[in-house]
N, C-alpha and C positions, 0 to 999 in steps of 0.2 A: 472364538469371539474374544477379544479384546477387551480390557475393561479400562475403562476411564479413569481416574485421577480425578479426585472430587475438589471442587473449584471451576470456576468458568466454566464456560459455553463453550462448544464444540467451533463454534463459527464468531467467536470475539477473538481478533489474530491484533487487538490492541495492546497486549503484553508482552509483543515483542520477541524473543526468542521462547517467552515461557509457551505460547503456543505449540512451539516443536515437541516440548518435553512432555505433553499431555497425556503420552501412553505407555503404559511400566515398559514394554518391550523396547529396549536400545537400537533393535532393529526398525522398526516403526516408526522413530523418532527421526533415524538420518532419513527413510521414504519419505515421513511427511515434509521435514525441510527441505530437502531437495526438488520434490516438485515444486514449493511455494515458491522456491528462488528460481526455477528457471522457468515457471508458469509466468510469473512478474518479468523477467527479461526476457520474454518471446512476444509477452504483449507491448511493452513499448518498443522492440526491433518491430514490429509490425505495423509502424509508421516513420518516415522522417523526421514528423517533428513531436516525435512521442516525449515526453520527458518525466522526469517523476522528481515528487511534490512532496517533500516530509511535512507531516506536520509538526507546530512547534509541540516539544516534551512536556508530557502530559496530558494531552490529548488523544483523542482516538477518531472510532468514526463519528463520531458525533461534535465533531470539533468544529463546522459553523455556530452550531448556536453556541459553541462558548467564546469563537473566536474569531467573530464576523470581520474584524480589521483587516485578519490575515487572508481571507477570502479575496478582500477586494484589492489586494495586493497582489495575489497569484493572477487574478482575473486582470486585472490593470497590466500587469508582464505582461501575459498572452497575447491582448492589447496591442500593446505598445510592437511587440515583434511580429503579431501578423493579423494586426488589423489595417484600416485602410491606408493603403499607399506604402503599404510593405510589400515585397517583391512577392511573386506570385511565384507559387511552386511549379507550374506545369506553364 
């Protein structure tokens, strides 16, 4: 068994890389990255119009209720490129 690194939540990946570093074994640490980075690029290859969204620095997942402007920004994009009388994919 593995032991944890005391700090954060096993499931808070709002830290960024320090997430990866969460487990004393160096071997551990390139598994866990690596799956995060190609679990993330096989879900948005698994649409056309997948795309991805940073949010702005300093936020996490809870970054509507700090930063509802930015919402209605990404929302309004999406909008705009494929809401009505945008070409239809099929």
């Amino acid at each position: 068994m593995r032991r944890r690194r005391s700090g954060g939540s096993s499931s808070d990946l709002t830290g960024g890389g320090e997430v990866f570093d969460a487990f004393d074994d160096p071997e551990e640490n390139a598994r866990v990255r690596h799956f995060f980075l190609t679990v993330r690029e096989r879900f948005l290859a698994a649409s056309s119009r997948g795309r991805r969204v940073c949010t702005p620095e300093g936020t996490g997942h809870d970054f509507p209720d700090h930063v509802p402007d930015f919402v209605v920004q990404v929302v309004g994009s999406l909008l705009d490129q494929y809401g009505p009388g945008a070409p239809k994919a099929f």
